[in-house]
Each structure stands twice: as structure tokens, then as C-alpha cells.
C-alpha positions in Angstrom: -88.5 95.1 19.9 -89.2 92.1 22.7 -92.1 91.3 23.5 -92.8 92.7 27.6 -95.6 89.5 27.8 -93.4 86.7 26.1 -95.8 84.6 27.9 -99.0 85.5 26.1 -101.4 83.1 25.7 -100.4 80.5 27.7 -101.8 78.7 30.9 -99.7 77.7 33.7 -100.3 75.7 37.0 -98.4 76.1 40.2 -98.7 73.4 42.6 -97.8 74.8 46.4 -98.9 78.0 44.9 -100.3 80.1 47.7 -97.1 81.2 49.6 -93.4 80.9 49.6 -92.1 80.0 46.2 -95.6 79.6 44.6 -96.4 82.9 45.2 -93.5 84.2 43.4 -93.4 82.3 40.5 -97.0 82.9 39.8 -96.5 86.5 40.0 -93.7 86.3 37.8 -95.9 84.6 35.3 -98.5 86.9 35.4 -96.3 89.4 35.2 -94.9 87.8 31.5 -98.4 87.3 30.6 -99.5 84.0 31.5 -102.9 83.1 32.9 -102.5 80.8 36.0 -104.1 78.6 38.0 -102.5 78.0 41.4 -103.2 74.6 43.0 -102.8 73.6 46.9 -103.7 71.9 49.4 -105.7 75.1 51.6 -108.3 77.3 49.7 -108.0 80.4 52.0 -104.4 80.4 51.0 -105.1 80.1 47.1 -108.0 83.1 47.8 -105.7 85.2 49.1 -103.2 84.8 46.5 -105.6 85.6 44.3 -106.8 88.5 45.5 -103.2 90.1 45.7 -102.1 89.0 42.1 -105.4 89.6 40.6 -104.7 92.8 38.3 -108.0 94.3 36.4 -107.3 93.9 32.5 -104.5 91.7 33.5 -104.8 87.8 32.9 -107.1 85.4 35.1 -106.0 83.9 38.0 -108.2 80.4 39.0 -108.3 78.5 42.1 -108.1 74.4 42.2 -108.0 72.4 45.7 -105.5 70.1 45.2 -103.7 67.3 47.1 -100.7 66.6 45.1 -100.1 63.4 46.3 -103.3 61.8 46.0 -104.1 60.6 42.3 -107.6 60.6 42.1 -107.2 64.8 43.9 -104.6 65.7 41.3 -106.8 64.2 38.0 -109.6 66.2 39.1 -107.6 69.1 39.8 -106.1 69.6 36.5 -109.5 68.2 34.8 -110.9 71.2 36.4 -108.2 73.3 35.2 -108.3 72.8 31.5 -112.1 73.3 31.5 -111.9 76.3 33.4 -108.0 78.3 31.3 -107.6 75.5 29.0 -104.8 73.4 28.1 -102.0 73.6 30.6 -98.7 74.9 28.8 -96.8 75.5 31.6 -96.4 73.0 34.9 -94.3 73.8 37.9 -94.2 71.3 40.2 -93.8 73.7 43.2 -95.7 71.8 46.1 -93.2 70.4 49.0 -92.6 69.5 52.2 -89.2 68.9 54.6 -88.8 67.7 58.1 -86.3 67.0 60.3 -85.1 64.6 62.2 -81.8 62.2 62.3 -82.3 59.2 59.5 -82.2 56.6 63.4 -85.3 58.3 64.3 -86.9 59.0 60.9 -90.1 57.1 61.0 -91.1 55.1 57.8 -94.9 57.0 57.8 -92.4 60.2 57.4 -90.1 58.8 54.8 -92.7 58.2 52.4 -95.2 60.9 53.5 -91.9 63.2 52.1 -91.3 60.9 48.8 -95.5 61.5 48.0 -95.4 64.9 48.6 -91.9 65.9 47.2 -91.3 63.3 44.5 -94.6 61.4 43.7 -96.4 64.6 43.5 -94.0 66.0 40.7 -95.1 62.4 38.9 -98.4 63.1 39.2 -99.0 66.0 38.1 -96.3 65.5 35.2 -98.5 62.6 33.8 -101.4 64.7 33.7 -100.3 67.1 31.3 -97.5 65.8 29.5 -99.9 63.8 26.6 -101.6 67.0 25.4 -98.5 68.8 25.3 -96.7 66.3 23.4 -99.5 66.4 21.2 -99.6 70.4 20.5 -96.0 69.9 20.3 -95.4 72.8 23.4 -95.0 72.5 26.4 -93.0 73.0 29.2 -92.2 71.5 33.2 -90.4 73.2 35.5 -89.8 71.0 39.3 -89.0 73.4 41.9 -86.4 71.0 43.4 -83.5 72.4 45.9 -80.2 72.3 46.2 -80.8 69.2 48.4 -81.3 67.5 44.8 -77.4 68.2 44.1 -76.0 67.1 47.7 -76.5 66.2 51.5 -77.5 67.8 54.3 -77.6 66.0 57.9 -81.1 65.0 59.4 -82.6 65.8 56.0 -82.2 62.4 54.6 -85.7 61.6 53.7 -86.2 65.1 52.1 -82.6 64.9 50.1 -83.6 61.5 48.7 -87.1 62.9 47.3 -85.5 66.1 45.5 -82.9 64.0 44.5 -85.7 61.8 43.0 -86.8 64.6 41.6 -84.1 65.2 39.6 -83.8 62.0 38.8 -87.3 62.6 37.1 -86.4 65.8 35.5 -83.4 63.8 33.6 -85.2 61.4 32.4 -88.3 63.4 31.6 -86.2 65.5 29.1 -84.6 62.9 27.1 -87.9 61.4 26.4 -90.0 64.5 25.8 -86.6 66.4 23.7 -88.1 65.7 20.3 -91.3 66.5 21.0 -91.5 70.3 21.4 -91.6 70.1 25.5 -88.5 70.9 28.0 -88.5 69.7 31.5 -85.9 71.4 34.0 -85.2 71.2 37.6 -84.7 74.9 39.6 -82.7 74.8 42.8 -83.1 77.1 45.5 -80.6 77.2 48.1 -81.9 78.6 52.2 -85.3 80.7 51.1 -87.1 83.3 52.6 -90.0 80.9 53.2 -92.4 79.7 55.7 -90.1 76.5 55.2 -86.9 78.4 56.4 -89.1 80.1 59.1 -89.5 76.5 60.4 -86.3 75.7 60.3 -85.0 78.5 62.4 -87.6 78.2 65.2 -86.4 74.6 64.7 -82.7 75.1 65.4 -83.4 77.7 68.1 -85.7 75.0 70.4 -83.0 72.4 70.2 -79.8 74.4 70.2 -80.8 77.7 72.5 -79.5 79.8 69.6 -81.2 83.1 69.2 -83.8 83.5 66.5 -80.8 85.7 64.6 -78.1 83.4 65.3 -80.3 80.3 63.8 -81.0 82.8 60.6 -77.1 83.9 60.8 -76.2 80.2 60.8 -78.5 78.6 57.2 -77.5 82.7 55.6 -73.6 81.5 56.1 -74.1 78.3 54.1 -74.5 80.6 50.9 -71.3 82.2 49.9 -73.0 85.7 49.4 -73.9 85.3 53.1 -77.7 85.6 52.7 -81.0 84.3 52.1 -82.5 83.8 48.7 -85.1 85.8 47.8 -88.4 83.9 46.6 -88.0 86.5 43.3 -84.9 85.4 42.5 -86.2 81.6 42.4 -89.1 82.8 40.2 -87.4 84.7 37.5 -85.3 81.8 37.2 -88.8 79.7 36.6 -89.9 82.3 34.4 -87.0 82.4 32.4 -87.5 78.4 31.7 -91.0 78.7 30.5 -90.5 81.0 27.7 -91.2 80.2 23.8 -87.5 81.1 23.4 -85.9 78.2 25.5 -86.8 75.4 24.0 -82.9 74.0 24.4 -82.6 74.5 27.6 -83.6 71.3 28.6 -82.9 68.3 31.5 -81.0 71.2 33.6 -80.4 71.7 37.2 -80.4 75.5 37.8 -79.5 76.1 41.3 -80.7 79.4 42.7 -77.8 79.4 45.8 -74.9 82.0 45.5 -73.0 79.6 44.8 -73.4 77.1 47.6 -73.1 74.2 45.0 -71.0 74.6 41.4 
């Protein structure tokens, strides 16, 4: 008979975890079994994750303030972390950031405010956890990347370069870390029901006129199932990739798109 917590035991960290994405994959692994500790930027977000995933008898959920593109923010961060759940088994590099703007008028302070936040943050935190796990042998990193790590999209430029960076990263991370008990993988969500999409739409609506539905109709029609992703979706995918039993799944880009990209 499996095992309903195959996560039992182990401590994972969600950067960007209080909304969107985060949310859902920490739920997911709380749901396996996992103890967490979601990590962002605003602490009334992180509290109120907290208090919605918190489950009596269930495992703990703890708080860390963290800026994932400032080094000395993100050491203390996870510092804090393995006092608090212990060593960190699980790392998913959730936290990011898009704007948009055509690459003429894409300001330099923007192009590498996205590469700290989407690529050097996955670095960051990667470098904090990666000795300890290559010392227990275990461990493993999962970058919440996009499918703007696996090809274009117009007036996204700086943000397609950083995911792409990411998987960049996630490549090379797994050939140096596949003999020593740890996987790193890249997920891929295609257009998700986020506060990023949310963004986008009121985006497309101010410079196009489109209607709030016709801006959602238009990113929906870019997946082949017609639709949004669901946050869910993206997170069993994470929690599939952090399980004991996947240790040769490794140096992957799973994309999470219905299709958009093969």
C-alpha cells in the first residue's frame, strides 16, 4: 500500500510563497506531508498563508521575511529556517517577477531588477542549501520557471531571458549534483490564474481598449485547451518532483501549458 504522506519528514522552502503559485505548491506539500516554511518578500502575505494552510495535527508551517535577491536577506532567511524545521530537503525557487514593455523602451534598472529577482534569486537560494544536501546525500530543487524558459514572447524580453537563465541553471545544476543523491528540475507553467496574469489583463485592456474578458479570452487562446492553468495543476507537478521516488527525473523542463509548447 503507498504511502498517502510520501513526503514525511521532510522540510521544504517556497520562495514567492504567499499567493499565486506559492500558495499552491505549499499546500500541495503539506498535503504529502512535508513541513514548510514559505519565504517572501511581505509578512502579512506569509501570515495569511499560514493561517489558511495551518491544519491542527497536520505539519508546521513557518514564516521567514525574505528578499530573494539580496544575499545577505536570503542567508539569513534560510539560517533562520534550518534553526527553526531543520535542514531544508526540498527548495522551490518560486519567487518572480515580469513586466512589460517593448525591449526599445526596456530600461536597464528593469532588465536586471527581472534577472535578480527571476534568475539570481533561484542562484541564491540554490547555494544555500545545495552543500548540506549533498552532504546527506537528498535533496531536491525545483525552479518554478515558465514556458517563457522554452520560447519568446514579444515585450517580455527581459523576463524570457531570466527564465531562460533559469533553465540554463537547472541544466547545469543537475549534471553536477546527479551523483550525489539531489535532482534539480525546472516546472513550466504556461498563462496562470495569478495575480501575475491579473496584471497582465488589466495591462492589455488600458493599452488595447479590449474588455477585461476579451484580454482573458486572448492569453486563454494561446493554450491549445483554450484555458488558463490552474495554480493546482502547477503544484502537483512540483509535488510530484519532490518525492523520494523520483530520484531520476532529473535536469527536466516540465511545462504545465496544454500543450502550448512540445
Amino acid at each position: 500500500m503507498s504511502n498517502p504522506y510520501p513526503l514525511e519528514g521532510l522540510h521544504a522552502v517556497v520562495t514567492g510563497g504567499g499567493s499565486g503559485i506559492g500558495a499552491a505548491i505549499a499546500q500541495a506539500l503539506i498535503a504529502d506531508g512535508a513541513r514548510v516554511t514559505l519565504m517572501g518578500r511581505r509578512l502579512d502575505r506569509l501570515q495569511a498563508q499560514r493561517d489558511r494552510l495551518s491544519v491542527d495535527g497536520g505539519p508546521s508551517v513557518e514564516l521567514q521575511v525574505c528578499d530573494v535577491a539580496d544575499e545577505a536577506s536570503v542567508r539569513q532567511a534560510f539560517a533562520a529556517a534550518v534553526k527553526t524545521a531543520g535542514p531544508v530537503d526540498l527548495l522551490v525557487n518560486n519567487a518572480g517577477q515580469v513586466e512589460t514593455a517593448p525591449f526599445a523602451k526596456t530600461s536597464l534598472e528593469t532588465w536586471r531588477r527581472l534577472l535578480d529577482v527571476n534568475l539570481t534569486g533561484s542562484f541564491l537560494c540554490s547555494r544555500e542549501v545545495l552543500p548540506a544536501m549533498t552532504e546527506r546525500r537528498f535533496g531536491r530543487i525545483v525552479n518554478v520557471a515558465s514556458t517563457a524558459a522554452l520560447k519568446g514572447y514579444a515585450y517580455v524580453a527581459a523576463y524570457c531571458a531570466a527564465k531562460h537563465g533559469v533553465l540554463g541553471l537547472t541544466r547545469a545544476l543537475a549534471l553536477e549534483t546527479a551523483r550525489k543523491g539531489v535532482t534539480v528540475n525546472a516546472v513550466c507553467p504556461g498563462y496562470t490564474e495569478t495575480d501575475i496574469v491579473a496584471g497582465a489583463i488589466d495591462t492589455i485592456v488600458a493599452k488595447t481598449g479590449r474588455t477585461p474578458e476579451q484580454a482573458r479570452a486572448e492569453l486563454a487562446a494561446v493554450n491549445p485547451q483554450g484555458r488558463l492553468v490552474d495554480p493546482a495543476e502547477v503544484a502537483a507537478s512540483v509535488a510530484w518532483l519532490a518525492r523520494r521516488d523520483s530520484g531520476a527525473i532529473t535536469g527536466q523542463a516540465i511545462a504545465v501549458a496544454g500543450g502550448e509548447v512540445m
